[in-house]
DOLUMTI-972112 format. One record per residue (C-alpha): residue in one letter; x negated, y, z; residue number from 1. Coordinates in Angstrom, 2 decimals, always signed. Last residue first. Layout:
N
REC,resn,x,y,z,resi
REC,A,X,Y,Z,NUM
...
# end
This chain:
328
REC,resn,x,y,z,resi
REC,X,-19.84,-60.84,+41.29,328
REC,X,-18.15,-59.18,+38.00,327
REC,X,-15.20,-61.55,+37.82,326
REC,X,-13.88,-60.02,+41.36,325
REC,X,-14.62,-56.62,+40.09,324
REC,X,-12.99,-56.97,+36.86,323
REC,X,-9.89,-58.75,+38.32,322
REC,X,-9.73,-55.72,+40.59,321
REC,X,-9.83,-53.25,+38.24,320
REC,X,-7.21,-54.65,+36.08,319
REC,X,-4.63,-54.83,+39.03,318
REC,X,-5.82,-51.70,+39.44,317
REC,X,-4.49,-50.39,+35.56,316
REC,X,-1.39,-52.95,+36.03,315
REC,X,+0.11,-51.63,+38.87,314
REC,X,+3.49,-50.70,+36.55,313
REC,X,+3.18,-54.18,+34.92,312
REC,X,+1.31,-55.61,+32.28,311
REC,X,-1.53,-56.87,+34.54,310
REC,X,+0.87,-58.33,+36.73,309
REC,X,+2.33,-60.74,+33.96,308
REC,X,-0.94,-61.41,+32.60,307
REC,X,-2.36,-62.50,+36.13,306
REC,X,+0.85,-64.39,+36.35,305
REC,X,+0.56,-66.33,+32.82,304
REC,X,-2.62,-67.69,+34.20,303
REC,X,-1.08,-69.97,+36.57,302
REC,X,-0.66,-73.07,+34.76,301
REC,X,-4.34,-72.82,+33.00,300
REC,X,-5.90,-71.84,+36.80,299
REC,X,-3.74,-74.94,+38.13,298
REC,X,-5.12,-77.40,+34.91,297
REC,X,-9.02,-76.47,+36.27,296
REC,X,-8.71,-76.50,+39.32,295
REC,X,-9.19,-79.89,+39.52,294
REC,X,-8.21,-80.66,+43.35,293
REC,X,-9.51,-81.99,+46.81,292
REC,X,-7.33,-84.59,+48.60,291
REC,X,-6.21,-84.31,+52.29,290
REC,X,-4.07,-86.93,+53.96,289
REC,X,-3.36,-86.19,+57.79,288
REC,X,-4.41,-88.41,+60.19,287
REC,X,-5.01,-85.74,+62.79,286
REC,X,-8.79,-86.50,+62.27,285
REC,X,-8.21,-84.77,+58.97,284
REC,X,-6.51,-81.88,+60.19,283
REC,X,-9.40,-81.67,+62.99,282
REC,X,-12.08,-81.90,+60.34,281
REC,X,-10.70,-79.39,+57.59,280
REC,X,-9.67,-76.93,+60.83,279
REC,X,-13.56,-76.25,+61.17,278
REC,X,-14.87,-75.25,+58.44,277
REC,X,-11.85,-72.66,+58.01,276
REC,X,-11.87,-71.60,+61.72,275
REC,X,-15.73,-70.74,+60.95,274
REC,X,-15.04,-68.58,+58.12,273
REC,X,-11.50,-66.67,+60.15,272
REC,X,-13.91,-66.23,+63.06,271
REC,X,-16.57,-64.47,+61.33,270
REC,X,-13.58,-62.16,+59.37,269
REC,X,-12.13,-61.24,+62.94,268
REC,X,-15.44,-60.38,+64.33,267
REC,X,-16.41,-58.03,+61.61,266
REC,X,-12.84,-56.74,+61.56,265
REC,X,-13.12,-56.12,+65.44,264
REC,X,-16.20,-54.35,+65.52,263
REC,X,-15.48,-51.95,+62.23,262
REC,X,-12.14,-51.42,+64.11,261
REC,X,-13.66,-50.42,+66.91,260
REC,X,-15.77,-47.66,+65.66,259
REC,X,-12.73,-46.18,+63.49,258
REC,X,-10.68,-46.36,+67.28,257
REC,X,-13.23,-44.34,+68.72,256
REC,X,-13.95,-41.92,+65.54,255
REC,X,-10.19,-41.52,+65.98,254
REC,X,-10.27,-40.83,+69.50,253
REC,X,-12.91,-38.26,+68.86,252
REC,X,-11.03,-36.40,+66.33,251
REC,X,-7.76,-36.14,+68.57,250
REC,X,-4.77,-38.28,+67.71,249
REC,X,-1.46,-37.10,+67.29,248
REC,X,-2.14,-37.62,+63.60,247
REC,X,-2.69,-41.08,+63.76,246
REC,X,+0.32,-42.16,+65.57,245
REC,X,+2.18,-40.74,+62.54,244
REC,X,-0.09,-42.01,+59.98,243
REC,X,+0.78,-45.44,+61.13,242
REC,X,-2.28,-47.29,+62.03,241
REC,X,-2.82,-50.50,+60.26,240
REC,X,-5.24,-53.69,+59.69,239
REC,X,-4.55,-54.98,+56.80,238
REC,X,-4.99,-58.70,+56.35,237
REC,X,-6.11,-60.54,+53.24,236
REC,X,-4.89,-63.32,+51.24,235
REC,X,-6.77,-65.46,+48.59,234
REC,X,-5.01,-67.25,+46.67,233
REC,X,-4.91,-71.09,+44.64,232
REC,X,-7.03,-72.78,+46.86,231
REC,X,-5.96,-75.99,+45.74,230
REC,X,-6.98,-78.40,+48.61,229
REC,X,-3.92,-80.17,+48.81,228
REC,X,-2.49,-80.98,+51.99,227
REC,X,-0.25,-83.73,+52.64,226
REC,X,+2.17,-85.11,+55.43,225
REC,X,+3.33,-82.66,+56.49,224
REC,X,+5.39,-82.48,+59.68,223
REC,X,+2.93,-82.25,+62.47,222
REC,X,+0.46,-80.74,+60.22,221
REC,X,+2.56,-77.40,+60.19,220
REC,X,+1.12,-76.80,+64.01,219
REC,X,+1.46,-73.12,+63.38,218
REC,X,-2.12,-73.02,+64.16,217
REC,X,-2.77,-75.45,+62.29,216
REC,X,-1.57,-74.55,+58.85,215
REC,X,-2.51,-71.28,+59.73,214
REC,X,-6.49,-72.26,+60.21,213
REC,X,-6.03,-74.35,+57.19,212
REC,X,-4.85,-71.24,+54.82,211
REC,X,-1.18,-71.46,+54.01,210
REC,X,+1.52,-73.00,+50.90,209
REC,X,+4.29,-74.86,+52.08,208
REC,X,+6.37,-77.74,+51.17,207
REC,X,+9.78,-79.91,+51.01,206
REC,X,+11.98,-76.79,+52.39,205
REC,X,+15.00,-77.19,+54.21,204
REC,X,+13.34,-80.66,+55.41,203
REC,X,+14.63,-80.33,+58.55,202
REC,X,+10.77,-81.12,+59.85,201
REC,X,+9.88,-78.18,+57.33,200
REC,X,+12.40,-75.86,+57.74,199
REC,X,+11.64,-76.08,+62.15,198
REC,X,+7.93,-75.30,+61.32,197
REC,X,+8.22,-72.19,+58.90,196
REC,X,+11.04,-70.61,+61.60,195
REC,X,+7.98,-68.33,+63.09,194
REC,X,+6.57,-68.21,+59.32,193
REC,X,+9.45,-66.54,+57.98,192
REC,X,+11.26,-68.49,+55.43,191
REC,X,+11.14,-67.41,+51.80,190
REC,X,+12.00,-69.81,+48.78,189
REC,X,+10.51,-71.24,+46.05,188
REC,X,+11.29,-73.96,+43.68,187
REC,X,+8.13,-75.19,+42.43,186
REC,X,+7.98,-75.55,+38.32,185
REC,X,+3.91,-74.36,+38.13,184
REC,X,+4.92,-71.14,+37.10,183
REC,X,+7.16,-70.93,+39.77,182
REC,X,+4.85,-71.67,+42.73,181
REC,X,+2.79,-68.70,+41.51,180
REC,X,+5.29,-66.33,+40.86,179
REC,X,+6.56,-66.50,+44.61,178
REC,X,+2.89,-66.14,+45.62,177
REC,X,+2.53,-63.05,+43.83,176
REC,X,+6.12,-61.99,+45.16,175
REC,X,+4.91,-61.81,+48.30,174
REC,X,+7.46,-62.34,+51.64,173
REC,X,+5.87,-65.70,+52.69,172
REC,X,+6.59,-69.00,+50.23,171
REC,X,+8.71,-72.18,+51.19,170
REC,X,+8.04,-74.56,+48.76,169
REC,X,+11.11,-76.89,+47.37,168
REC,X,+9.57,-79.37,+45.31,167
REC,X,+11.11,-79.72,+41.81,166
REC,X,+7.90,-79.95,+40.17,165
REC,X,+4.81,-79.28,+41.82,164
REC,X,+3.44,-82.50,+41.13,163
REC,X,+2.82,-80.87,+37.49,162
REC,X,+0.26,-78.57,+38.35,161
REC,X,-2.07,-81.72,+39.43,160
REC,X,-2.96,-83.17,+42.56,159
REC,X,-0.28,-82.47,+44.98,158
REC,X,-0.42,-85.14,+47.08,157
REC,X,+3.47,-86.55,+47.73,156
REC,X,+6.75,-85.49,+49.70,155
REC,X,+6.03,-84.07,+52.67,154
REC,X,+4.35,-80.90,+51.61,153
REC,X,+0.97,-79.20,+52.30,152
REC,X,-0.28,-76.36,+49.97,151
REC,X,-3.73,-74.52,+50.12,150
REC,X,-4.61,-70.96,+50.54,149
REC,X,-7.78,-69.47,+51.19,148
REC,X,-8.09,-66.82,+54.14,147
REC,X,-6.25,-63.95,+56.26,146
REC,X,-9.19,-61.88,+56.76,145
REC,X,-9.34,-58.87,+58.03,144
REC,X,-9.63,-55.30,+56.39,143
REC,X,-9.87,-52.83,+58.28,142
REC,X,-9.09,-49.64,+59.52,141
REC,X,-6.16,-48.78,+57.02,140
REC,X,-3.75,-45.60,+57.85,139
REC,X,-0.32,-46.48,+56.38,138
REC,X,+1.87,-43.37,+55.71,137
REC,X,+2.55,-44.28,+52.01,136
REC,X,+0.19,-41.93,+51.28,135
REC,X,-3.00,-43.29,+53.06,134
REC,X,-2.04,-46.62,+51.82,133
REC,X,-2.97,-45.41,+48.27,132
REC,X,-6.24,-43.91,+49.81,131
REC,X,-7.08,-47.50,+51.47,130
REC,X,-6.49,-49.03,+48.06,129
REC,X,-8.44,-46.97,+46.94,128
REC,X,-11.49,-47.46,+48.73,127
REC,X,-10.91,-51.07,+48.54,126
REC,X,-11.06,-51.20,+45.14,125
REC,X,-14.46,-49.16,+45.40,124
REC,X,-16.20,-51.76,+47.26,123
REC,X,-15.88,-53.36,+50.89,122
REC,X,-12.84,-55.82,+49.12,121
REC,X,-14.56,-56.68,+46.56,120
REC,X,-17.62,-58.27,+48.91,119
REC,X,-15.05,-59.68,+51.24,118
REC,X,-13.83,-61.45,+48.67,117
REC,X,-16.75,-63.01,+47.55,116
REC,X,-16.83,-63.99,+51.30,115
REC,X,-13.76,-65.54,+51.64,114
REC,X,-14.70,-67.58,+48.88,113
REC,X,-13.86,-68.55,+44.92,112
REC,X,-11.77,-65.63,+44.44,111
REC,X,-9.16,-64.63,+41.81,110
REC,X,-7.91,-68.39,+41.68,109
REC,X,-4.32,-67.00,+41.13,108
REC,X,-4.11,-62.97,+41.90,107
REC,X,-3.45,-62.13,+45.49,106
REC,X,-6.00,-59.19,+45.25,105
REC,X,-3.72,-57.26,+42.75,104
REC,X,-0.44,-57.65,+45.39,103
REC,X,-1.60,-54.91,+47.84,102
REC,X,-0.96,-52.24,+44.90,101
REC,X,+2.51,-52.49,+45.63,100
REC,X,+2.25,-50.33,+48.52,99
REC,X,+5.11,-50.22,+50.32,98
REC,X,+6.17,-53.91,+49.88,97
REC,X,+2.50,-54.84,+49.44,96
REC,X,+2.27,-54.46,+52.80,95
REC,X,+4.40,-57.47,+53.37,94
REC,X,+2.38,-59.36,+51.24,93
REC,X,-0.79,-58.83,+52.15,92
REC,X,-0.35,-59.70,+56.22,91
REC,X,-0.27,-57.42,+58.83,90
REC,X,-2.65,-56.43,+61.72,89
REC,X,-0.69,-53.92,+62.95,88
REC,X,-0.62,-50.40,+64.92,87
REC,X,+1.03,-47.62,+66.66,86
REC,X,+4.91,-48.64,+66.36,85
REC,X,+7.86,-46.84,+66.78,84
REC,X,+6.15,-43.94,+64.19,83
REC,X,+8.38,-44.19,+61.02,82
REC,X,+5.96,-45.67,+59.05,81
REC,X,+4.39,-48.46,+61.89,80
REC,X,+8.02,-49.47,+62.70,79
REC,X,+8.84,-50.15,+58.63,78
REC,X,+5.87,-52.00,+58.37,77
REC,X,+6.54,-54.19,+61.98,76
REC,X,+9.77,-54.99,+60.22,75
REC,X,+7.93,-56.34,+57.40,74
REC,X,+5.33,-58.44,+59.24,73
REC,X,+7.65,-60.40,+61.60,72
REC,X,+9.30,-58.81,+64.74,71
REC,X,+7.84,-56.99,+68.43,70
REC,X,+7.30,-60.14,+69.50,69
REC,X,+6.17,-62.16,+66.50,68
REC,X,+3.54,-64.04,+67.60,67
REC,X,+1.47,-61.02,+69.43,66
REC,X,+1.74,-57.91,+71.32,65
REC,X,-1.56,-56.54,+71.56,64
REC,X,-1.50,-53.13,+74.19,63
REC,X,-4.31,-50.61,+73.70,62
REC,X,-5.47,-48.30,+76.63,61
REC,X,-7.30,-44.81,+75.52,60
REC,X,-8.59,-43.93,+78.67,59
REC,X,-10.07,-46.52,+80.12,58
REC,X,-14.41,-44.52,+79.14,57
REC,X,-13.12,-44.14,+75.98,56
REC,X,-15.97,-46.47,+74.63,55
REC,X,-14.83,-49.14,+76.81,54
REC,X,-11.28,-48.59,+75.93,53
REC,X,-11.57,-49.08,+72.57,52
REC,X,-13.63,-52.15,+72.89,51
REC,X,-11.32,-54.44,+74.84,50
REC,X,-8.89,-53.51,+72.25,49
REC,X,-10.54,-53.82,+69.68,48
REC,X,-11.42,-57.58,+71.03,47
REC,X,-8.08,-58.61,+71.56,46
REC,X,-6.36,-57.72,+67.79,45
REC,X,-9.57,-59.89,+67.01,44
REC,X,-8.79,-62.58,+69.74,43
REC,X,-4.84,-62.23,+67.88,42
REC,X,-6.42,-61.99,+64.21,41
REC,X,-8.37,-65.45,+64.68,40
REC,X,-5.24,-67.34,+65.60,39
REC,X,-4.94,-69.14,+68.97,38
REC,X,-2.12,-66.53,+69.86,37
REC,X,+0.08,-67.47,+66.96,36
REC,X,+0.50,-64.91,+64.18,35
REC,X,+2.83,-62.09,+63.48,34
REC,X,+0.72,-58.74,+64.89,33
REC,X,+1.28,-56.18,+66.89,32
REC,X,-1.30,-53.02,+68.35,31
REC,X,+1.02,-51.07,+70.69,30
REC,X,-1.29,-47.13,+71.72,29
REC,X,-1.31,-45.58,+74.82,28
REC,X,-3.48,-42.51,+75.14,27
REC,X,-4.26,-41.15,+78.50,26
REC,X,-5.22,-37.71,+79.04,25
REC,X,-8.70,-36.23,+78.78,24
REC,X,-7.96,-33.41,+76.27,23
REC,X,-5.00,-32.30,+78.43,22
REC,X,-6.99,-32.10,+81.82,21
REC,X,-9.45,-30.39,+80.61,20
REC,X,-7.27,-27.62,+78.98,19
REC,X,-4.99,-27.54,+82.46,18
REC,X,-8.94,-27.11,+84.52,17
REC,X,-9.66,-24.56,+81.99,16
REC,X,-6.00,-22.78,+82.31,15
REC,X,-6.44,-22.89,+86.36,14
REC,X,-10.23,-21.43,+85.84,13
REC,X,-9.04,-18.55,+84.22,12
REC,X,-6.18,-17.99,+86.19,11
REC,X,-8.25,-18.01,+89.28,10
REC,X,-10.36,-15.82,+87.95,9
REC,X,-7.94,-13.32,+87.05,8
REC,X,-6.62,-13.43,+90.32,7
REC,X,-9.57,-12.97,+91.93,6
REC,X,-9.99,-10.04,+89.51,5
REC,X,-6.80,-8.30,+90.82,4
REC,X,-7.67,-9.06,+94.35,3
REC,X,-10.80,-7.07,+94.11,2
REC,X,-9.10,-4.29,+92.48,1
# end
């Protein structure tokens, strides 16, 4: 009898110690992203990381792969859906891919600063948006901040819509942006950002269209000549969990990694402001010419696209977010 209930209590205390054991165990998680390593979304990308595994204690270890290495921003999309990748700090465009809805906070001229976006962005739109991700299989824990954009070319300073014409600009994955340079008589075409420097100094492509902290970080400067200050879009960055590597975890890891997130995105988006102010007075000590705009004629040549997306199947949030952006 007695060794019957030693027995039992060794079980007991075997499948306890086994339990234990199986809620503490390591969680590895790949967190990738597209952009060069002195880019605001890499020390980001950093920074959860360094704060997901303090708050787990080391158990929950995050790897960044940057630049590109595990592919560019669609590829990592797919990998994030299907579950060969944990996590991504993506850009708007690619996203919008999956979930077209993506595409109604690139409208032209929609946003006069980062922060105004921002301030959309926290709101109900983004609430949505984050539920339409939610069933494409894209969990969102952020939203960074991929900036203003302004064209550079080779060629001449783009000062008015019509400068635009005939100039080859190469344009990311984002058919927003793609109707943009069109309607002002640009010739677009798509080039991944990791070949974006080699098209330009080969002159495969005349132009380009990219925040200031991009332009420089991808060292564009070096072979442009000009950059207009148009600040024609405004781009954000998801930050992504596939629903798959979601799932496996357990509720405290994800109120870990939701706790992180909010630390890194706050970080990210403080970084991305400054990096703006800054970059303006390093490109222009470069030597590079940089002339400030009338937006005035570019938001009459580009209005036609906010009418084109607001007729089309996303039309209703398109709608929504054009209200709240006009609203603040």
């Amino acid at each position: 009898m007695q060794r019957k209930t030693f027995m039992i209590h060794t079980l007991a205390l075997a499948a306890a110690l086994f339990a234990g054991a199986a809620s503490a165990q390591a969680v590895k998680l790949t967190l990738a992203h597209g952009t060069a390593l002195d880019n605001p979304r890499h020390t980001a990308a950093l920074k959860f990381a360094e704060v997901v595994k303090a708050k787990s204690a080391g158990r929950i270890d995050v790897t960044v792969a940057g630049a590109a290495q595990l592919g560019d921003d669609a590829a990592m999309v797919t990998a994030l859906r299907t579950g060969a990748l944990d996590m991504s700090a993506n850009s708007q465009g690619a996203v919008a891919n999956v979930v077209p809805e993506y595409a109604a906070f690139g409208m032209p001229f929609l946003f006069s600063s980062q922060a105004h976006a921002w301030k959309v962005m926290d709101g109900s739109a983004g609430k949505e948006l984050a539920d339409k991700s939610a069933e494409k299989g894209l969990i969102v824990l952020g939203y960074w901040d991929n900036g203003i954009r302004q064209m550079s070319n080779s060629k001449r300073p783009l000062l008015k819509p019509e400068d635009l014409k005939g100039l080859k600009m190469r344009t990311p994955p984002d058919t927003v942006t793609v109707d943009i340079m069109q309607s002002m008589g640009a010739e677009a075409q798509q080039i991944k950002f990791s070949e974006l420097y080699v098209a330009l100094q080969q002159g495969v492509v005349d132009g380009q269209e990219n925040p200031l902290v991009n332009i420089w970080a991808g060292k564009l400067h070096e072979v442009q000549k000009y950059i207009s200050l148009t600040g024609h879009k405004y781009e954000l960055t998801p930050f992504l969990i596939g629903k798959r590597s979601w799932d496996k975890l357990s509720e405290a890891d994800k109120k870990v990694i939701h706790e992180a997130a909010a630390e890194a995105t706050s970080l990210q988006r403080k970084l991305a402001q400054e990096a703006e102010e800054k970059m303006f007075a390093e490109l222009k000590a470069k030597g590079v010419q940089i002339d400030k705009v009338d937006q005035g004629p570019f938001m009459a040549a580009t209005a036609p696209v906010i009418a084109k997306w607001e007729s089309s199947p996303i039309g209703p949030f398109v709608k929504k977010v054009v209200a709240a952006a006009r609203a603040k």
